[in-house]
C-alpha positions in Angstrom: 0.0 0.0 0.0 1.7 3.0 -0.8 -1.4 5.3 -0.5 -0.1 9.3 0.6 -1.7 9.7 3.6 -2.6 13.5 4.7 -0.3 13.8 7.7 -1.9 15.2 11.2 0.7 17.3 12.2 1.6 21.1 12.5 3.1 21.5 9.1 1.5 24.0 6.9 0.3 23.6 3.6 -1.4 25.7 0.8 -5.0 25.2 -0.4 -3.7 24.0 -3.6 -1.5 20.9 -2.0 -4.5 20.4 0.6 -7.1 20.4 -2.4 -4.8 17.9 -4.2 -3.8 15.6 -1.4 -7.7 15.2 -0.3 -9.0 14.6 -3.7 -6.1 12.1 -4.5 -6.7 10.2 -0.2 -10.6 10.2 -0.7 -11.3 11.1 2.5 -12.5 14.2 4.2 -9.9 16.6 6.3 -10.8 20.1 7.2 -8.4 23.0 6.4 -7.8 26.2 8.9 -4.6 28.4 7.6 -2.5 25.7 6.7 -3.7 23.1 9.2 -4.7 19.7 7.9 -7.8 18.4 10.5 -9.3 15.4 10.5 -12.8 15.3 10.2 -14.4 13.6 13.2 -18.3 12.9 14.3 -18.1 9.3 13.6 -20.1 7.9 16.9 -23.1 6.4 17.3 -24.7 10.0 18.9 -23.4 11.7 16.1 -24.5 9.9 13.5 -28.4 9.5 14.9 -28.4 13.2 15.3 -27.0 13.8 11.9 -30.2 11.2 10.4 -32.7 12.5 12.8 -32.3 16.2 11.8 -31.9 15.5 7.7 -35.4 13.4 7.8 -36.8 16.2 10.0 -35.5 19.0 8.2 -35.7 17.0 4.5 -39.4 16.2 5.2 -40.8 19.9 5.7 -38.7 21.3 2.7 -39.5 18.5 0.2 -40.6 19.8 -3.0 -39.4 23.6 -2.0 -36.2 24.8 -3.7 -33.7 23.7 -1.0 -31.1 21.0 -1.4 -30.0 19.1 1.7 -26.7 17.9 1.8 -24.9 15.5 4.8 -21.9 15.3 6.2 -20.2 15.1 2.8 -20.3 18.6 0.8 -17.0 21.0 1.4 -17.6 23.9 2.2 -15.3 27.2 1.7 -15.7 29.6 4.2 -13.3 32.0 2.5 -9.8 31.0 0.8 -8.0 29.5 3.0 -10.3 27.8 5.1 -12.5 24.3 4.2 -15.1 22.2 6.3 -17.4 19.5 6.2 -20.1 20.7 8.4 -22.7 17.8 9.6 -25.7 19.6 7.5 -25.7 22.0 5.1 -29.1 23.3 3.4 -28.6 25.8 0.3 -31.4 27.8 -1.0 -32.3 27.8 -4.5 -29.4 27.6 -6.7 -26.4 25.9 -4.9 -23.1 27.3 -6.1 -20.0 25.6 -6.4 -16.2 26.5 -6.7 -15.5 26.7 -10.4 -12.4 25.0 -10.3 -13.9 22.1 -7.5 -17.4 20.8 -8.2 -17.8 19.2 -4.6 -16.8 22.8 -2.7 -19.9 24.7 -1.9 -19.8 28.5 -1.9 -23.2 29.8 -0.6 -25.1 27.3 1.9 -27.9 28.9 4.0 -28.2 26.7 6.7 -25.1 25.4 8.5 -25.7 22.2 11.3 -23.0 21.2 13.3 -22.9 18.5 16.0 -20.3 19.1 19.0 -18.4 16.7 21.1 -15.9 17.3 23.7 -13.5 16.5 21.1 -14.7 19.0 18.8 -16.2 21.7 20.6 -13.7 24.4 20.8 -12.9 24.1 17.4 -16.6 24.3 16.3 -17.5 27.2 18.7 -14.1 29.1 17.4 -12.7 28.9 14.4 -15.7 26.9 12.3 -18.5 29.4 14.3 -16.5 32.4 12.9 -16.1 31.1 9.9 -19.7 30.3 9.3 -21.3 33.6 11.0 -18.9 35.1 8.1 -20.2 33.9 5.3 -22.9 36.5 2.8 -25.0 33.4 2.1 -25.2 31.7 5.5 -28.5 32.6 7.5 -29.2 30.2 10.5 -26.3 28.1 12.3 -27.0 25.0 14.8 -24.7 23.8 17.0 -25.8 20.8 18.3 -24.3 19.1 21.4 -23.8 15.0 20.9 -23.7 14.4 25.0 -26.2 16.7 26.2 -29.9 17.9 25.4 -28.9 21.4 23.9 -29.0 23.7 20.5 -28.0 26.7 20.0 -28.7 28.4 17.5 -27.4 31.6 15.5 -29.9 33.4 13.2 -29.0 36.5 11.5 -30.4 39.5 11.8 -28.4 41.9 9.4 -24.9 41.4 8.5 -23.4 42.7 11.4 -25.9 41.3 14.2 -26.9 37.8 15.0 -29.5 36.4 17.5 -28.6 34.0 19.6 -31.0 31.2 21.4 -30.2 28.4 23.8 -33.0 25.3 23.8 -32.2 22.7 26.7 -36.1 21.2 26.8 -37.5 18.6 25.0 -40.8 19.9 23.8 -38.7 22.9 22.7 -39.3 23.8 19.0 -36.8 25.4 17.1 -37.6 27.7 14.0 -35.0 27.8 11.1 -37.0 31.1 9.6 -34.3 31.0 6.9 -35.7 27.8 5.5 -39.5 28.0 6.6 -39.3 24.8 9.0 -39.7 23.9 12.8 -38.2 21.0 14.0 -38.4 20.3 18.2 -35.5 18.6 19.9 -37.5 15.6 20.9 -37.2 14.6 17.5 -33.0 15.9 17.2 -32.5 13.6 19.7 -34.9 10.8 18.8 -33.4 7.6 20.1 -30.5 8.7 22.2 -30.5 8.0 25.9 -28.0 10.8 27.8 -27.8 8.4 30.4 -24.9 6.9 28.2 
């Protein structure tokens, strides 16, 4: 096996050799100024919460003009930063890099589910990138090991509002998208007991 494996270490790289040495690996690493990450959320939490909130989320868009995307699409939150967030929803006509088909440019709705592992990156670096962006308009960040969302809806683009739901029967309105989803159904299945 002589496979090139994207090394985890505190090298730097450009976008360019980090574009090429993904593409060629096949697997997902995110990209902060120069620093290869790998791309965690591969637990049994994660990945409920990640299915729970695309059928809940999929079902009250279908047959509007929103694409859902999970876990998979790249995202460029300007260039030189790249993630993977957990959920991405794009309004109308999804735009891609023109040089990378698979790197989206303007997604509306940005999920992310946090771990311990992952948390102050997400709540950093990702968060800043995200609240950034023209295009984005509502950002989750979902914790894995505890019943809570919060989420960051903009108002203009200088001024956020920012909500906390900790209940189950709580309902949670991505106005950005026209949809209500509670966290009863989020966390569907998962006992925090564990």
């Amino acid at each position: 096996m002589n496979e090139q494996k994207i090394p985890q270490s505190e090298q730097k790289y450009s976008v360019e050799d980090y574009l090429r040495l993904e593409k060629k690996e096949g697997t997902k690493h995110e990209f902060y100024n120069g620093r290869v990450l790998p791309k965690s959320g591969l637990g049994r939490k994660h990945n409920l919460i990640c299915s729970n909130m695309t059928v809940a989320i999929g079902s009250r868009i279908l047959g509007q003009k929103y694409e859902v995307y999970v876990n998979g699409i790249k995202v460029r939150l300007n260039s030189r930063n790249f993630t993977y967030p957990d959920l991405v929803v794009v309004s109308a006509n999804p735009q891609f890099d023109s040089n990378e088909t698979d790197i989206l440019l303007n997604p509306t709705v940005i999920v992310e589910v946090i771990s311990g592992k992952t948390q102050t990156n997400d709540k950093t670096e990702k968060l800043e990138g995200y609240l950034s962006m023209d295009s984005v308009r509502e950002c989750l960040l979902v914790k894995e090991n505890e019943l809570k969302v919060e989420q960051y809806a903009k108002q203009n683009p200088k001024q956020w509002m920012y909500k906390i739901y900790d209940g189950k029967d709580e309902i949670i309105s991505l106005d950005a998208i026209n949809c209500k989803i509670s966290l009863a159904e989020i966390y569907s299945q998962i006992n925090m007991a564990n």
